[in-house]
N, CA and C atoms as an extended XYZ file, in Angstrom:
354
Properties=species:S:1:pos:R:3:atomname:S:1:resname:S:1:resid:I:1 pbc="F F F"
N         0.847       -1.185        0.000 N   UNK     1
C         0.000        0.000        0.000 CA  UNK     1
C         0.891        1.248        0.000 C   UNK     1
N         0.544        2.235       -0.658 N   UNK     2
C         1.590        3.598       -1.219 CA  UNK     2
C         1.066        4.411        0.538 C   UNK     2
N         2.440        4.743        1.068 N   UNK     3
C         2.443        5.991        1.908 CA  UNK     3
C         1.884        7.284        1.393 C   UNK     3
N         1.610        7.951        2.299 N   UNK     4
C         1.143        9.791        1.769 CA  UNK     4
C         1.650       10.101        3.257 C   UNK     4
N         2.342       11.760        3.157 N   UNK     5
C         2.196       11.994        3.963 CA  UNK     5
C         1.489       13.485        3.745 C   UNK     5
N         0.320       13.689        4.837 N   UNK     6
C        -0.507       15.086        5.165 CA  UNK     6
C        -0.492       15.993        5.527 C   UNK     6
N         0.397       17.102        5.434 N   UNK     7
C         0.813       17.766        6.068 CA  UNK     7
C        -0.602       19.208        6.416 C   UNK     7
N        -1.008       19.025        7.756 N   UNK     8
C        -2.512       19.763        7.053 CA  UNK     8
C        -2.023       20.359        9.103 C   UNK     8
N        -2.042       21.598        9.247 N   UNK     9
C        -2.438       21.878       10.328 CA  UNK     9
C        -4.164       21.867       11.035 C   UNK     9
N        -4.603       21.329       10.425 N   UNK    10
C        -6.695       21.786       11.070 CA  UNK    10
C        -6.460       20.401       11.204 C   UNK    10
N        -7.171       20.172       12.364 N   UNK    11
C        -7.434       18.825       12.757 CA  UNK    11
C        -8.958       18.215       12.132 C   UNK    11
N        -9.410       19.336       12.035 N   UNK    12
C       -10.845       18.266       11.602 CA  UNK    12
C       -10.184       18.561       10.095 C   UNK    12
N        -9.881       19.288        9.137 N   UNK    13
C        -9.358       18.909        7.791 CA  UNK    13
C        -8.378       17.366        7.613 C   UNK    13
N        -7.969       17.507        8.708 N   UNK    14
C        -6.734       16.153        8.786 CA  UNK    14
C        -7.587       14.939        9.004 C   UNK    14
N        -9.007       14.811        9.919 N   UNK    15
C        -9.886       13.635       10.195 CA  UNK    15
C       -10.444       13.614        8.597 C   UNK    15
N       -10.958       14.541        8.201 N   UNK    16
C       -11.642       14.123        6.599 CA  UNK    16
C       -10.553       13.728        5.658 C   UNK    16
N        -9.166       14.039        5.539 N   UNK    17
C        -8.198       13.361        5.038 CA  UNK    17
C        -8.474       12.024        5.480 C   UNK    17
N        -8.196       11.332        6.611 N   UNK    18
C        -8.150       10.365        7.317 CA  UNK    18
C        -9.391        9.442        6.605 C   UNK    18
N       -10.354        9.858        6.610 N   UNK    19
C       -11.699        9.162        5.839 CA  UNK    19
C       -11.673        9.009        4.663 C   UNK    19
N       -10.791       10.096        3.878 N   UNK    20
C       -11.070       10.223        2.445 CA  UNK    20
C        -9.788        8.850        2.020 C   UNK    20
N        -8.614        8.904        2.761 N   UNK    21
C        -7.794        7.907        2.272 CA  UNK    21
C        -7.402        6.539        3.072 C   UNK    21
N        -8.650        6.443        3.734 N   UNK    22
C        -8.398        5.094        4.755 CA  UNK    22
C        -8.281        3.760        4.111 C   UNK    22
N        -8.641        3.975        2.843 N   UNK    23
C        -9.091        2.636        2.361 CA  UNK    23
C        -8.113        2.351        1.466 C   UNK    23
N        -7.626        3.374        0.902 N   UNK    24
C        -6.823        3.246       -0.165 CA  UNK    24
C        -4.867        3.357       -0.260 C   UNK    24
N        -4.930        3.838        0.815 N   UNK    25
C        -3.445        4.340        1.609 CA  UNK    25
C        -3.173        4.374        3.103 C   UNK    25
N        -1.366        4.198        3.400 N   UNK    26
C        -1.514        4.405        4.574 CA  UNK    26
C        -1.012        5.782        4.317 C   UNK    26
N        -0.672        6.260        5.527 N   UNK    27
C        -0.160        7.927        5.745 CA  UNK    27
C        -0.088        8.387        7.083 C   UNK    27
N         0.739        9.115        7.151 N   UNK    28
C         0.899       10.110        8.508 CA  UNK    28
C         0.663       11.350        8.247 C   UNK    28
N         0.645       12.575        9.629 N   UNK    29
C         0.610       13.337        9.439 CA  UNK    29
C         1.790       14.409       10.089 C   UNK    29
N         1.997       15.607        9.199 N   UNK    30
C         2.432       16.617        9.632 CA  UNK    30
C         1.936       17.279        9.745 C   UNK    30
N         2.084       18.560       11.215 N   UNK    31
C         1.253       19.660       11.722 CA  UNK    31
C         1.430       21.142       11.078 C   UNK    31
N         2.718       21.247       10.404 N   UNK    32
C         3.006       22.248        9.803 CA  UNK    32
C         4.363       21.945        8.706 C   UNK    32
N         4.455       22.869        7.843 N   UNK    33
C         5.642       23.145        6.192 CA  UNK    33
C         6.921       22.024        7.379 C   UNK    33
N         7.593       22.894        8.370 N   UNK    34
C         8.681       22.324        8.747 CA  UNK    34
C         8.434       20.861        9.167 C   UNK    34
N         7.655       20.562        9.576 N   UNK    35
C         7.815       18.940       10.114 CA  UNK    35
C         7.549       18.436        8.953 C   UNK    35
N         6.813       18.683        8.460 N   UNK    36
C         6.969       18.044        6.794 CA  UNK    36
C         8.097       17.571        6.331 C   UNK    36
N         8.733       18.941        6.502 N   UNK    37
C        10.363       18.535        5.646 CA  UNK    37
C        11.026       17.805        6.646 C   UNK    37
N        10.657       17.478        7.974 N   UNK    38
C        11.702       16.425        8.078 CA  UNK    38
C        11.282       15.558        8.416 C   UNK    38
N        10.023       15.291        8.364 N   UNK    39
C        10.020       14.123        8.447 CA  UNK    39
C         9.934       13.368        6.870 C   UNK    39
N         9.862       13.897        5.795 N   UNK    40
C        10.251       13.728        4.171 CA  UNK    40
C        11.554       13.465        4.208 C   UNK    40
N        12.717       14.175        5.156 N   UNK    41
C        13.794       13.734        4.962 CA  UNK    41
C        14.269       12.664        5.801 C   UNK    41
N        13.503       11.854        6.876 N   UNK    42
C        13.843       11.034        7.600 CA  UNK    42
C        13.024        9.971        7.096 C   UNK    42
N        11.959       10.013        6.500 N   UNK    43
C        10.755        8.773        6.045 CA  UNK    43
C        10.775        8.209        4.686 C   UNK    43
N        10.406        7.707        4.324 N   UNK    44
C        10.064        6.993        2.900 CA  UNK    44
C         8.270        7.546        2.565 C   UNK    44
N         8.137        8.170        1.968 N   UNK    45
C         6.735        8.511        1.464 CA  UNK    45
C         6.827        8.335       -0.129 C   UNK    45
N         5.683        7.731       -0.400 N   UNK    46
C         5.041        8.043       -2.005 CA  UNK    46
C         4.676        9.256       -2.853 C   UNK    46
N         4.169       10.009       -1.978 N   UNK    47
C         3.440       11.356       -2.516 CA  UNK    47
C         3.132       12.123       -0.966 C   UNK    47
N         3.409       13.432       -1.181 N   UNK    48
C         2.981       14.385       -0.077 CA  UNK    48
C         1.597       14.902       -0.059 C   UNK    48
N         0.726       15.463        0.725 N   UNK    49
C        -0.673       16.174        0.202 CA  UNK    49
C         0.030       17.269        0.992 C   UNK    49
N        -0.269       18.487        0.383 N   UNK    50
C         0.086       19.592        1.336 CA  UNK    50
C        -0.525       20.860        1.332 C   UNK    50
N        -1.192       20.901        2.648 N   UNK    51
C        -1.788       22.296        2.963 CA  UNK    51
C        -0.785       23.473        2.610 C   UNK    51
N        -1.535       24.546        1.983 N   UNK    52
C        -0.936       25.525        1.673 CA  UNK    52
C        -0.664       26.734        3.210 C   UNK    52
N        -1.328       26.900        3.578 N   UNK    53
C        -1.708       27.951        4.554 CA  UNK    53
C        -1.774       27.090        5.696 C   UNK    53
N        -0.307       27.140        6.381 N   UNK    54
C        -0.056       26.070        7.638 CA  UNK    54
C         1.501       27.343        8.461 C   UNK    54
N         1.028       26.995        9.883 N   UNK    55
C         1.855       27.765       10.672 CA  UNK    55
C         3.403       27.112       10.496 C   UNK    55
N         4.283       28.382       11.284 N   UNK    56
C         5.619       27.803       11.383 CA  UNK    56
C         6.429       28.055        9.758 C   UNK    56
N         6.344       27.068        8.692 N   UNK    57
C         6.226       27.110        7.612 CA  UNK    57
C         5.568       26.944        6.719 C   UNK    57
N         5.253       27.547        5.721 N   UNK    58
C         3.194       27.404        4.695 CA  UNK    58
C         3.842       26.256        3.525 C   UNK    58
N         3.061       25.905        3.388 N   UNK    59
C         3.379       24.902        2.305 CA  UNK    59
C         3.962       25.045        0.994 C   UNK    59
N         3.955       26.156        0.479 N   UNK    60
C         4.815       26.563       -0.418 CA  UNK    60
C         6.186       26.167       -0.321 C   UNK    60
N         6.592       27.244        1.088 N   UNK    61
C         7.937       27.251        1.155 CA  UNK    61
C         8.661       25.322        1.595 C   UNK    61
N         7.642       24.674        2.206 N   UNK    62
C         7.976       22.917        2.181 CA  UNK    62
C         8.138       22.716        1.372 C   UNK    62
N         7.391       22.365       -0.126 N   UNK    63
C         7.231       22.465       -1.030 CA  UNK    63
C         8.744       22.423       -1.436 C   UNK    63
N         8.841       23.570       -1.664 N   UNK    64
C         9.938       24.220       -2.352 CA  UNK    64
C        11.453       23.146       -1.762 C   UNK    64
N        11.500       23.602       -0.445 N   UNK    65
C        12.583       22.677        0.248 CA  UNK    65
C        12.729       21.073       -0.280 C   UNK    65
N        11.415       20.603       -0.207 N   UNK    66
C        11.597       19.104       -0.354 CA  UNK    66
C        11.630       18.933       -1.625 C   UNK    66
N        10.781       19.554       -2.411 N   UNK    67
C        11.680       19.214       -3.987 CA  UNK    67
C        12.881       19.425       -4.523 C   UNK    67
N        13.721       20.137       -3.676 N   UNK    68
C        15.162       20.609       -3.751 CA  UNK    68
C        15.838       19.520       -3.355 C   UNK    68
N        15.387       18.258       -2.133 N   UNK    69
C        16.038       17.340       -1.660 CA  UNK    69
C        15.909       15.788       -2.293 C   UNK    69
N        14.358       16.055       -2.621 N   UNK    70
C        13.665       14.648       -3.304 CA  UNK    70
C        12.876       15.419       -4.472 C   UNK    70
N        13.769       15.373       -5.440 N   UNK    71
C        12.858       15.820       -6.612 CA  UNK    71
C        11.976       15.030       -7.297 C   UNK    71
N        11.793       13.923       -7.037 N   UNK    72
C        11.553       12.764       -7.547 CA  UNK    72
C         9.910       12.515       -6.654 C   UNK    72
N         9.937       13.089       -5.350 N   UNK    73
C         8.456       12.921       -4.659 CA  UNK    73
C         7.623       13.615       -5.196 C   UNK    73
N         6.061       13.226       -5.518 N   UNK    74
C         5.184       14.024       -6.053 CA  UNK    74
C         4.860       14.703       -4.798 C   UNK    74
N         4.485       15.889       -4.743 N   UNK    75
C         3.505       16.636       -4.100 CA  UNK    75
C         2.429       17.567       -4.639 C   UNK    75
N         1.545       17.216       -3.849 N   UNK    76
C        -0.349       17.805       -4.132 CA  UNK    76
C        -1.043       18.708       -3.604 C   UNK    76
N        -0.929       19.928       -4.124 N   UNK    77
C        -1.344       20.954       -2.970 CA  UNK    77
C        -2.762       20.897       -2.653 C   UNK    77
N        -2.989       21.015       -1.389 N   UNK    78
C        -4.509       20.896       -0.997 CA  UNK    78
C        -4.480       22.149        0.128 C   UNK    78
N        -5.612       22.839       -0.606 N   UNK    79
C        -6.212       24.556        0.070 CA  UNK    79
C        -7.823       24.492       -0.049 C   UNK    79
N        -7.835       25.546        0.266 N   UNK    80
C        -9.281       26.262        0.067 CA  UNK    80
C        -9.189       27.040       -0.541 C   UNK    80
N        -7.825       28.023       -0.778 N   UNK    81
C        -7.663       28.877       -1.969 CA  UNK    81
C        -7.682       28.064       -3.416 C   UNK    81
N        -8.898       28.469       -3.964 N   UNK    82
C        -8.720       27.612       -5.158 CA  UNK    82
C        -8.533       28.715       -6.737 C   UNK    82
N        -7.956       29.870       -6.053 N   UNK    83
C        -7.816       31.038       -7.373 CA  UNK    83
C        -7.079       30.401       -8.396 C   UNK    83
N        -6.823       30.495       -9.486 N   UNK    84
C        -5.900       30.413      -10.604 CA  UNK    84
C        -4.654       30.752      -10.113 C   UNK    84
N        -4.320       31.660       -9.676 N   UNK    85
C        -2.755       32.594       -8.760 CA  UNK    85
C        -2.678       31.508       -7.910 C   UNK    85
N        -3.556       30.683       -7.435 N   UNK    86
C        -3.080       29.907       -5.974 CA  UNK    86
C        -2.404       28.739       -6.877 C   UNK    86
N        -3.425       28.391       -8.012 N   UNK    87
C        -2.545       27.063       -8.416 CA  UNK    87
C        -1.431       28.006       -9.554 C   UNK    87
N        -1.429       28.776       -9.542 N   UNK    88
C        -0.107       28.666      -10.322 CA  UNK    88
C         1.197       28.989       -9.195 C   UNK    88
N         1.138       29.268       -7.841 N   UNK    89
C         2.086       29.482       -7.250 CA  UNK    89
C         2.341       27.580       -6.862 C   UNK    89
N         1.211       27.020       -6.302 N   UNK    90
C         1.605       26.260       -6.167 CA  UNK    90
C         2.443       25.426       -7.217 C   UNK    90
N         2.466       25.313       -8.631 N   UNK    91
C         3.099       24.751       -9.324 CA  UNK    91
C         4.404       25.060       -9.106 C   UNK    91
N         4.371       26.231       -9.512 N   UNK    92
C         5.504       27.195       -8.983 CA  UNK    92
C         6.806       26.532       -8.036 C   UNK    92
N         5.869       26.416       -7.421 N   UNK    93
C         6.805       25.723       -5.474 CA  UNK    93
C         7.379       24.159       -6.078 C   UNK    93
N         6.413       23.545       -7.183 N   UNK    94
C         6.642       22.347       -7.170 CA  UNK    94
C         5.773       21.403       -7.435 C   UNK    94
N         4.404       21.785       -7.019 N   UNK    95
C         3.293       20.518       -6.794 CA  UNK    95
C         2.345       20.041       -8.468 C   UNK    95
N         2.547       19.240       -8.281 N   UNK    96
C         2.365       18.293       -9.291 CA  UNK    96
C         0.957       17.777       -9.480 C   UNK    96
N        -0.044       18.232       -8.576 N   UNK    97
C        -1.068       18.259       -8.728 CA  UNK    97
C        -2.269       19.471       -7.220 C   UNK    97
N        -3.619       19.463       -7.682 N   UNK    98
C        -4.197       20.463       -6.991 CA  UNK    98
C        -5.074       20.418       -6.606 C   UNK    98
N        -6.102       19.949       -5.368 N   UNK    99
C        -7.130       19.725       -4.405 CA  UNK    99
C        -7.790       20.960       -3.897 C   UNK    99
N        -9.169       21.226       -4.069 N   UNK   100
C        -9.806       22.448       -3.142 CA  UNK   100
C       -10.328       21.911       -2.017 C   UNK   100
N       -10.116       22.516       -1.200 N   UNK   101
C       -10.959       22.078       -0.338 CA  UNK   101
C       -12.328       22.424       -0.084 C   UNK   101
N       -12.999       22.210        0.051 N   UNK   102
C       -13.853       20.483        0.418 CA  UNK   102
C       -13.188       19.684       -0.217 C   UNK   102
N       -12.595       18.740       -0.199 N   UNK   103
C       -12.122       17.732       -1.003 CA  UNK   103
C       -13.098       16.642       -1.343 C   UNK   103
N       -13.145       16.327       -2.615 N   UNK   104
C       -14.428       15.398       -3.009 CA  UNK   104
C       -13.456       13.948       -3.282 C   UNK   104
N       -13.972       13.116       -2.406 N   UNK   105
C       -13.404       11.304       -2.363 CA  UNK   105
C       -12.741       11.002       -3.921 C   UNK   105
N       -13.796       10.963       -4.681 N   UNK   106
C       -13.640       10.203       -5.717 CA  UNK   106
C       -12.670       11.050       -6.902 C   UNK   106
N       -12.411       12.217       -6.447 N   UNK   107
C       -11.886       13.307       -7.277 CA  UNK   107
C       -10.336       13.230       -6.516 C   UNK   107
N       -10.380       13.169       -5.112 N   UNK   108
C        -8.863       12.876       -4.612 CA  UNK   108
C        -8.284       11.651       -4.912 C   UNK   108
N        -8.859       10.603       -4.888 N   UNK   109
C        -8.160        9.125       -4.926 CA  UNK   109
C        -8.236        9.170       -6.182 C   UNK   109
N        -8.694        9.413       -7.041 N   UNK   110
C        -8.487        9.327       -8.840 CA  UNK   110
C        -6.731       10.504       -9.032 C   UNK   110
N        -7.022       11.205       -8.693 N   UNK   111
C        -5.815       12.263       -8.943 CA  UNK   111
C        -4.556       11.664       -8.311 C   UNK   111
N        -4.496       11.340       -6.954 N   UNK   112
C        -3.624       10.382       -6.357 CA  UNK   112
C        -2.739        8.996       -6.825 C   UNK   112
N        -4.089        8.410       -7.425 N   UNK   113
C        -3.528        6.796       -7.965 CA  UNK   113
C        -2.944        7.682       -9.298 C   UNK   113
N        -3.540        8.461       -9.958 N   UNK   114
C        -3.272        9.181      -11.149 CA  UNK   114
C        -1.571        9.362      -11.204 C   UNK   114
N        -1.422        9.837      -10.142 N   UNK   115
C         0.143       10.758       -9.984 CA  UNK   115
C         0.894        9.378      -10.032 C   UNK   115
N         0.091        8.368       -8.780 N   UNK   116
C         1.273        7.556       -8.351 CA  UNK   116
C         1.310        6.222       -9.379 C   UNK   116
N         0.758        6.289      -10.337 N   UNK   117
C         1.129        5.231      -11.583 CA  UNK   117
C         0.002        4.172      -11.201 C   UNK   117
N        -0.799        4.447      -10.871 N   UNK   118
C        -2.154        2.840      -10.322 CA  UNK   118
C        -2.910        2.864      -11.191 C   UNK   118
């Protein structure tokens, strides 16, 4: 089963993660950009999901870091900013694909297996 890791500071955003990919993945979570990056640099993950707008460090700037270290990991930005400017920064940073939030089940796990070759 493919790892993810979540990097989502809101806890109830992180429980509907939790529901949306219980079945299909395992995964952990990160509380904010910096624990992300290390725990990306201490873990083995498949693909990142990553909140944009997270304390400490925002997901951009993770983003940015961990594709500098593992260029090779996909990462998926997941916001509520869903402007055109939001996904083009996020590309920007790195991310390889783009989630609004509300996140809809069948629209995340299609984009997911999508990235990760399933």
């Amino acid at each position: 089963m493919k790892k993810i890791l979540v990097a989502e500071d809101n806890d109830s955003n992180y429980v509907l993660m939790t529901y949306l990919l219980k079945k299909d993945f395992e995964f952990e979570r990160a509380n904010n950009g910096q624990v992300a990056v290390e725990m990306v640099d201490t873990n083995s993950y498949d693909l990142v999901l990553m909140d944009i707008k997270m304390p400490v460090m925002d997901g951009l700037e993770a983003t940015k870091r961990i594709k500098e270290a593992h260029p090779d990991l996909p990462v998926v930005a997941l916001t509520a900013n869903a402007f055109d400017s939001d996904r083009a920064a996020a590309e920007k940073a790195g991310c390889v694909g783009f989630l609004s939030k509300p996140v809809n089940r069948d629209e995340c796990i299609s984009l997911l297996k999508k990235i990760l070759g399933e």
